[in-house]
ZAMARGU-4260 file (C-alpha; in steps of 0.2 Angstrom, whole numbers, plus 5000, padded with zeros to 4 digits):
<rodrens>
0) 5164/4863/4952 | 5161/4849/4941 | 5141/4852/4939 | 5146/4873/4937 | 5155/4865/4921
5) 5141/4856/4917 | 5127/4870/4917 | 5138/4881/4909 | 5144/4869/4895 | 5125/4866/4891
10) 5123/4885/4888 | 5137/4886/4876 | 5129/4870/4867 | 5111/4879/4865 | 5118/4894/4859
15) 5131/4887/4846 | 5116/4873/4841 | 5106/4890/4838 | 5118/4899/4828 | 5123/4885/4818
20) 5104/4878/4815 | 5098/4897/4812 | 5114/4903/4803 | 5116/4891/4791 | 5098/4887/4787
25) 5096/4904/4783 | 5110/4903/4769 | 5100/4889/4761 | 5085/4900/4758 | 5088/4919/4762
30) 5095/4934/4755 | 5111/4943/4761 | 5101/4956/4771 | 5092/4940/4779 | 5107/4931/4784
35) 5116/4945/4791 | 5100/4945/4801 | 5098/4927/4804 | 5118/4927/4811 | 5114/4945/4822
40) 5098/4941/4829 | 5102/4923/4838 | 5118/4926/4845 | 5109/4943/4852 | 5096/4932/4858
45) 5107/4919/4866 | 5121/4931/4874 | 5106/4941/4881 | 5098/4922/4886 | 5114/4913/4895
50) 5127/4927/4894 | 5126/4927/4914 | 5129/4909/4914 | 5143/4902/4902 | 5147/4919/4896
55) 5139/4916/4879 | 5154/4914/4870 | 5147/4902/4858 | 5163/4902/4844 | 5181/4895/4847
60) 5189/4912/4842 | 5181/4920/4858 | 5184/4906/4868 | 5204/4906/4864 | 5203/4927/4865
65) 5198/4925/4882 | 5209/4910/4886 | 5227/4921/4879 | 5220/4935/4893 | 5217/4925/4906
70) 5200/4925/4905 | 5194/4910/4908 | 5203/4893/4915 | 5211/4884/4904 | 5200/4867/4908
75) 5184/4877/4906 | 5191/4884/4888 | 5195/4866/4881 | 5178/4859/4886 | 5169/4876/4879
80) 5179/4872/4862 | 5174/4855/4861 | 5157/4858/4867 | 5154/4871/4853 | 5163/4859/4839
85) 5149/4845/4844 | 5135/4858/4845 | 5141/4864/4829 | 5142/4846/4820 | 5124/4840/4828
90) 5117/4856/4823 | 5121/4852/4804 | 5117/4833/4805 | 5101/4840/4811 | 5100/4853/4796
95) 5105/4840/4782 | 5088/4827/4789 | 5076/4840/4790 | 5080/4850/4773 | 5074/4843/4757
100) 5088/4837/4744 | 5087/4849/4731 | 5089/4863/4743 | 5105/4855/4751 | 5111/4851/4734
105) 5125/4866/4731 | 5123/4874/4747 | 5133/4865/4756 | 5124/4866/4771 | 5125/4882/4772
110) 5147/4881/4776 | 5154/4897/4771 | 5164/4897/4754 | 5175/4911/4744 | 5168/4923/4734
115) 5173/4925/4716 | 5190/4933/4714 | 5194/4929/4733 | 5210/4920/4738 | 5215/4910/4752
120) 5227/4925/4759 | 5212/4937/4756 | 5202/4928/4763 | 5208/4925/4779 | 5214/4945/4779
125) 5195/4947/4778 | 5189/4935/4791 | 5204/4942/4804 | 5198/4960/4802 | 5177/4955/4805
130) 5183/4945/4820 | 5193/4958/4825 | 5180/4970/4826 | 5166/4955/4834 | 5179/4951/4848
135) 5184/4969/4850 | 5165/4974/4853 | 5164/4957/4864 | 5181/4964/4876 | 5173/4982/4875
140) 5154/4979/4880 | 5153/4963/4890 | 5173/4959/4898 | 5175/4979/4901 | 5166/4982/4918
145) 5166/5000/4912 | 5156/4997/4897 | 5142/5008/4893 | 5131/4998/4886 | 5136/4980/4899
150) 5118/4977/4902 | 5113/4974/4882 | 5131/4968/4876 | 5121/4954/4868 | 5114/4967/4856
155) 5128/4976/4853 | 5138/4962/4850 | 5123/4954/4835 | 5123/4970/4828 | 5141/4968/4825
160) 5139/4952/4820 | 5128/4960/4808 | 5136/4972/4801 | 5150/4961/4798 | 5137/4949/4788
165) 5131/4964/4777 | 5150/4965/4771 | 5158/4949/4771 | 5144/4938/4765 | 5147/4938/4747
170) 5169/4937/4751 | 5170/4923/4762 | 5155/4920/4768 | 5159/4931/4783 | 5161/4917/4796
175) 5170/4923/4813 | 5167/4908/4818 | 5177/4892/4813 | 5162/4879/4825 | 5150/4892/4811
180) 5164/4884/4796 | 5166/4865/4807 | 5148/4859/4808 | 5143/4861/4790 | 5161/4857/4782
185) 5161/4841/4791 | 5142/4833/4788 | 5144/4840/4769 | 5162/4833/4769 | 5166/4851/4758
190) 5184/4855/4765 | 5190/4867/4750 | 5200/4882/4758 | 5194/4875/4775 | 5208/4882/4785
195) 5203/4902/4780 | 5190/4900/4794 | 5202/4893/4807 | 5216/4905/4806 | 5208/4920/4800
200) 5194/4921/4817 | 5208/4914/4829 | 5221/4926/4823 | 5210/4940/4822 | 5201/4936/4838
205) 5218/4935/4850 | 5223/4951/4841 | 5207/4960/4846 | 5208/4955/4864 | 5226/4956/4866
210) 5224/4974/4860 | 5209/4978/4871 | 5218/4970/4888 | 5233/4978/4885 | 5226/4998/4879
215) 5210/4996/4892 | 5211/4983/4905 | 5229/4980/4909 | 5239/4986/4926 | 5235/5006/4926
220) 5249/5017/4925 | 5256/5025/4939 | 5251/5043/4943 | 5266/5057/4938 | 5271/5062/4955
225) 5286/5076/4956 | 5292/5093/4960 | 5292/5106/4947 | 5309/5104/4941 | 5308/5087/4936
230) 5296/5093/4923 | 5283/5081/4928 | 5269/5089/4935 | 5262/5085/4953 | 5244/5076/4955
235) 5236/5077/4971 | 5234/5060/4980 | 5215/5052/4974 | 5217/5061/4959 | 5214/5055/4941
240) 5230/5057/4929 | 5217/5056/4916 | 5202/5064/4913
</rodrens>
C-alpha cells in the first residue's frame, strides 16, 4: 500500500509541477488566447499521461470534491493536497530562477490577480462557477463509468479548463485551482485577495461533485411497481423505469 501511495503521489507531483511551470510561465509572456491554451493543453496531456495512475487530479478543489463523495480515502487525499501544494511551490521556485528579472518584475509569477472593477465577493462568485463547470465535466467524463467520452476525459476536461481560461482570464485570473494560486503567491510573497482562490475552487468544486453524485451516481430509485388503482404504473421485472 505504502509504495501504491508512493507512485501515485509522484504522478500527482508531475502533473501539478507541469501545470504550475507551463501555466504560469505562460502569463508572463503570452496572450489570453495563449494561456487559456497553456492551462488546457497540459492538464489534457497529464490526465491523458497518469490519469490511470493517481487519477490525474492535480488541483486541491478536485481532490477535496472527490474526498466529500467518497471518492477517494481520506489518507490518500491529505497526501495528494500536500503533494500538489509542494509541487506547486517548487514549480514557481523553479520559474522565479530560470526567468530574467525584468520579466518577473510585475508579474508576479504568473499568480492570478483581480481584474479592474472585480471585488473580492465577485470574484470568488466567478472562480465558484469555472470550477463548477471543471469539476462537473471531471464527475461527468472520468468518475461516471457511463461517460461517453471516459477514454479522452483528459481532453475534455483541458478544453474546459480552456474555455474557462478564455472567460475568466482577464476577472480573476481564472485559477480553479488554489496549488495554480499557492505556488506563485508564496515564492512572490504577493498575498492580496489570496483567499478568492481558496474558497471560490473548493466551494465550487464540492458543489459540482456533490450535485453530480447525488443527480447521476447516487442509489438508483426503486422501479414503480403497482396494480392499476394505485395509479402507479406496473414495470415488468428487468425493465428500465427510465428510458
Amino acid at each position: 500500500m505504502a509504495g501504491d501511495y508512493v507512485r501515485r503521489s509522484v504522478a500527482e507531483f508531475v502533473g501539478t509541477f507541469a501545470l504550475i511551470f507551463i501555466g504560469a510561465g505562460s502569463v508572463i509572456y503570452g496572450d489570453i488566447v495563449g494561456v487559456a491554451l497553456a492551462h488546457g493543453l497540459v492538464i489534457a496531456v497529464m490526465v491523458s499521461a497518469v490519469g490511470l495512475i493517481s487519477g490525474g487530479l492535480f488541483n486541491p478543489a478536485i481532490t477535496i470534491a472527490f474526498l466529500v463523495t467518497r471518492r477517494i480515502a481520506p489518507r490518500l487525499a491529505g497526501l495528494y493536497l500536500v503533494v500538489q501544494l509542494v509541487a506547486a511551490t517548487l514549480a514557481a521556485l523553479l520559474l522565479r530562477w530560470v526567468l530574467p528579472a525584468n520579466a518577473r518584475s510585475g508579474s508576479h509569477l504568473g499568480a492570478p490577480l483581480l481584474g479592474t472593477g472585480i471585488s473580492s465577493g465577485k470574484g470568488v462568485a466567478i472562480e465558484a462557477v469555472l470550477t463548477f463547470f471543471l469539476v462537473w465535466v471531471v464527475f461527468a467524463t472520468a468518475v461516471d463509468p457511463r461517460g461517453t467520452f471516459k477514454q479522452i476525459a483528459g481532453l475534455a476536461i483541458g478544453f474546459t479548463i480552456a474555455l474557462d481560461a478564455l472567460m475568466g482570464l482577464g476577472l480573476t485570473g481564472a485559477a480553479m485551482n488554489p496549488a495554480r494560486a499557492f505556488g506563485p503567491q508564496l515564492v512572490d510573497n504577493h498575498w492580496g485577495h489570496f483567499w478568492v482562490w481558496y474558497v471560490g475552487p473548493i466551494a465550487g468544486g464540492a458543489i459540482a461533485a456533490l450535485v453530480y453524485e447525488a443527480l447521476y451516481l447516487g442509489p438508483p430509485r426503486p422501479e414503480p411497481v403497482g396494480p392499476p388503482e394505485t395509479g402507479v404504473e406496473e414495470i415488468a421485472p428487468g425493465t428500465a423505469a427510465f428510458e
